[in-house]
C-alpha positions in Angstrom: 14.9 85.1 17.6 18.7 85.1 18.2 20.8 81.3 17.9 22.5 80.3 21.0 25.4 77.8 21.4 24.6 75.3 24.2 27.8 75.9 26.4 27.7 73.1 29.2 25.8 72.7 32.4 26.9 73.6 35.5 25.8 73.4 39.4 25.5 76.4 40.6 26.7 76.8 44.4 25.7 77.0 46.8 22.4 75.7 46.0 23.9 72.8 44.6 21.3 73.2 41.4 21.9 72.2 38.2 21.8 74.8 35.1 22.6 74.9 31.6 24.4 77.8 30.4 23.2 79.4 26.5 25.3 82.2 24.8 24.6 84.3 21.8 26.0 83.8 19.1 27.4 86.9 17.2 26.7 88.8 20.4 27.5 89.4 24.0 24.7 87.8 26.2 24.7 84.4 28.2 21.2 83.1 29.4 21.1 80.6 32.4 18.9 78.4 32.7 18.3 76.2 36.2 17.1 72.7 35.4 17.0 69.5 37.2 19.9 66.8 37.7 18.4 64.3 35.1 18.5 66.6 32.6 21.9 67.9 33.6 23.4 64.6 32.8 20.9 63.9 29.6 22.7 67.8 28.1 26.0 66.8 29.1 26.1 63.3 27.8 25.0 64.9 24.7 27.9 67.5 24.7 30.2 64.8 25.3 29.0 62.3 22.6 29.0 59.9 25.7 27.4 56.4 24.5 24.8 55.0 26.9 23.8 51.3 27.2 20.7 51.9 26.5 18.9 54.6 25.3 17.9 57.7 27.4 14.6 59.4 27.5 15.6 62.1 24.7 17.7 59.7 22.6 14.3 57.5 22.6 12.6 60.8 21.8 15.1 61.5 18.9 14.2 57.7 17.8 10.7 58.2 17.9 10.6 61.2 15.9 12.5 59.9 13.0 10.9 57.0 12.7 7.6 59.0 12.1 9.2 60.4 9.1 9.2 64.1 11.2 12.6 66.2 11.4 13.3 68.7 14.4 14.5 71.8 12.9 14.9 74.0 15.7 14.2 74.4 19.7 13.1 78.0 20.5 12.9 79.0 24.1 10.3 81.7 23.3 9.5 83.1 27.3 10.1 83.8 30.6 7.6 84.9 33.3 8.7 84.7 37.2 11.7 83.0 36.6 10.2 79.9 34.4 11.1 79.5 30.8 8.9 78.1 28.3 10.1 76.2 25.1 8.9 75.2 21.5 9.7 72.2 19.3 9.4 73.4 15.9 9.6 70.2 13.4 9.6 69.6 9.6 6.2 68.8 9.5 5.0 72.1 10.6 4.1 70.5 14.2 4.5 72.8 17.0 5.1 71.3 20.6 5.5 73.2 24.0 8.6 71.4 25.7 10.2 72.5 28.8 13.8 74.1 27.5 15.9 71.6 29.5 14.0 68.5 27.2 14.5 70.6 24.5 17.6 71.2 24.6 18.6 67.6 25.4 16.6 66.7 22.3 18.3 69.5 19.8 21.5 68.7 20.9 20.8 64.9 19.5 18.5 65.5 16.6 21.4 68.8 15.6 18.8 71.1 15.9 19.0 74.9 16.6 18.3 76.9 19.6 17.1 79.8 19.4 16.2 82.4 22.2 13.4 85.1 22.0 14.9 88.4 21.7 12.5 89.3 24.3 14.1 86.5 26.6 17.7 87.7 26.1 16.7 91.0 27.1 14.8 89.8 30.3 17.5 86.8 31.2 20.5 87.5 29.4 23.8 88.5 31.5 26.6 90.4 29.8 29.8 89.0 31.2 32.3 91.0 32.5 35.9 90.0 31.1 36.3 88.1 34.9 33.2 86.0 33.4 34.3 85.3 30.2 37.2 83.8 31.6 35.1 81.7 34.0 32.8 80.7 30.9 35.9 79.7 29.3 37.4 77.5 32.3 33.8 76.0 32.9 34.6 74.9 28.7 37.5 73.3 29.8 36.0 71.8 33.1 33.1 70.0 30.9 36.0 68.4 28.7 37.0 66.3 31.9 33.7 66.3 33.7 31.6 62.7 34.2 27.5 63.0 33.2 27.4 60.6 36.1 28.7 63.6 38.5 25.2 65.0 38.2 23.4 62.1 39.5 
């Protein structure tokens, strides 16, 4: 298992779908991952520390699981087959749970859990970006610091 850095979501064009974008960290590879427009805007209000009226499906899941007296330690986005990843929740308790990796990142991101990625995973999906795409990765950083959740609705 490798840590990743959750670095925004984006739409990608011209499909106009939603994905969130995972890098390495202390190495080279970025893993997209194509997710739907509710959990878009649930990962970037997260990101953004964005307070909602009331709460969101993973901030009520992040309520839930503390007041059980359970912890999530880590997300781990453990395959891929024909283009569909498949996620774990991995709590204090020991509890295991198969999550899709856009709910699970959602919840990580508000319970400050880690993600991980299967090494496996990152050699099946992970892109090495070319100095062009570094560069975009880094103006897509600066685009989420003005982007609205509500844009992906």
């Amino acid at each position: 298992m490798r840590e990743v850095e959750v670095v925004g979501v984006r739409v990608d064009m011209p499909a106009n779908q939603p994905l969130v974008l995972l890098r390495e960290i202390g190495g080279t590879r970025v893993v997209p991952i194509w997710i739907g427009a509710v959990e878009a805007s649930a990962i970037a209000f997260a990101l953004q520390s964005t307070p909602t009226r009331r709460p969101l499906t993973h901030e009520l899941m992040a309520t839930v699981v503390g007041a059980l007296g359970d912890d999530l330690e880590r997300v781990e986005i453990v395959d891929v087959r024909d283009g569909i990843f498949y996620a774990e929740l991995h709590f204090a308790s020991g509890a295991v749970v198969e999550a899709r990796p856009s709910d699970s990142i959602a919840l990580a991101l508000r319970c400050g859990a880690t993600v991980y990625v299967a090494e496996d995973v990152l050699d099946d999906a992970g892109l090495v970006p070319e100095s062009d795409e570094e560069a975009e990765v880094e103006r897509f950083r600066e685009f989420l610091d003005d982007v609205d959740p509500e844009d992906f609705a």
